[in-house]
C-alpha positions as CSV (number, residue, x, y, z in Angstrom):
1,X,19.7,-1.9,-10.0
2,X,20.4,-5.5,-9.9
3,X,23.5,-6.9,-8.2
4,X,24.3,-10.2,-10.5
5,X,25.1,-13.4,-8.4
6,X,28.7,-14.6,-9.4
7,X,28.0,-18.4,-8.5
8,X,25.7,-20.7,-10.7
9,X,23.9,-22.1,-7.6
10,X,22.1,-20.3,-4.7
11,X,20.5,-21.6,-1.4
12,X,16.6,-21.5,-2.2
13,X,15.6,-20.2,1.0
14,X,17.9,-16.9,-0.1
15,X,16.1,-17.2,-3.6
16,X,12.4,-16.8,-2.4
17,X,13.8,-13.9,-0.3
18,X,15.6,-12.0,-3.4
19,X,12.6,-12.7,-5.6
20,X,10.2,-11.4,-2.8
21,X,8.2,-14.5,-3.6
22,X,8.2,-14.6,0.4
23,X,9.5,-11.4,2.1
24,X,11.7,-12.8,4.8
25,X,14.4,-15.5,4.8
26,X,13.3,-17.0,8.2
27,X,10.0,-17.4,6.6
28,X,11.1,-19.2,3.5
29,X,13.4,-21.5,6.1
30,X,9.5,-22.3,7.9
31,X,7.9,-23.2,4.6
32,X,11.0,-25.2,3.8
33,X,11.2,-27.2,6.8
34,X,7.1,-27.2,6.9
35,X,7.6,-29.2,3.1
36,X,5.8,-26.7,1.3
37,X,8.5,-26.1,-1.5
38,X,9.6,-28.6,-4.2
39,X,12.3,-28.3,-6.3
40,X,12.3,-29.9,-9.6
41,X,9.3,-32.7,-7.4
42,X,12.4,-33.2,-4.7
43,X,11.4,-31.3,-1.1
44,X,13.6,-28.8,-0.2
45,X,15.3,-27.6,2.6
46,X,16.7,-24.8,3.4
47,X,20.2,-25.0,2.1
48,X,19.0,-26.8,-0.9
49,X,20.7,-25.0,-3.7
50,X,18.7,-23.8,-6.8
51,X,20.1,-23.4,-10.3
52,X,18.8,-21.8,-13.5
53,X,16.6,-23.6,-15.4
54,X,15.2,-25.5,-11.6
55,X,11.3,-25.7,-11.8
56,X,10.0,-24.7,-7.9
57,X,6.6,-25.2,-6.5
58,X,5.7,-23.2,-3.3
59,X,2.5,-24.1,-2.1
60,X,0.5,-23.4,1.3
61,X,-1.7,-24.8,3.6
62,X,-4.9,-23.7,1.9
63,X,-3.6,-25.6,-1.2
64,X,-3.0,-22.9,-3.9
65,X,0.5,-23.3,-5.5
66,X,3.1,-21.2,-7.2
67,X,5.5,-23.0,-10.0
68,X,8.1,-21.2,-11.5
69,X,10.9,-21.5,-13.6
70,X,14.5,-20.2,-12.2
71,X,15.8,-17.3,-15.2
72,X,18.6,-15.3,-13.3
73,X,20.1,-16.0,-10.0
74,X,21.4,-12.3,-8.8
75,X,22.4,-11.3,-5.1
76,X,19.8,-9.1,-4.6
77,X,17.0,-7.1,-6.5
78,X,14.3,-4.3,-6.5
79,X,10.8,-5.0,-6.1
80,X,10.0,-3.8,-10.2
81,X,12.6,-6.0,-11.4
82,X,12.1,-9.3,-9.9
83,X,10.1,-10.4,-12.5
84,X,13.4,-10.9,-14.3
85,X,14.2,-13.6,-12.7
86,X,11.5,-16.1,-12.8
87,X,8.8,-17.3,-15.4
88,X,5.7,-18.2,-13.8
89,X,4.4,-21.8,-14.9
């Protein structure tokens, strides 16, 4: 079951963690502060907030990249559903 996030913004370093597009939150705060995440072509940070309809690249030091499209913002999710809340561009 997915909890549904009351609030029409969410920190993104809490969004890569609920969307298991990186497993930990202390992780996602690395990336962020490393400048491997973009939102909407603005670096983030780690209490940069995200809002449906944000486009995100997440890339790494090897050079592949992840873009999505924010769908849902929810509070937390299982592992089959997160596909829910992001399209893959």
């Amino acid at each position: 079951m997915c909890y549904y996030f009351t609030g029409e913004i969410m920190r993104i370093d809490k969004y890569l963690k609920v969307t298991h597009i990186i497993k930990r939150r202390e992780v996602a705060k690395k990336m962020l502060d490393a400048g491997f995440v973009s939102i909407n072509d603005k670096l983030a940070k780690p209490a940069s907030e995200v809002k449906v309809g944000d486009i995100v690249c997440i890339s790494n030091p090897n050079g592949q990249k992840l873009t999505i499209e924010v769908k849902i913002l929810k509070e937390s999710c299982p592992l089959n559903k997160v596909n829910e809340l992001y399209d893959i561009k």
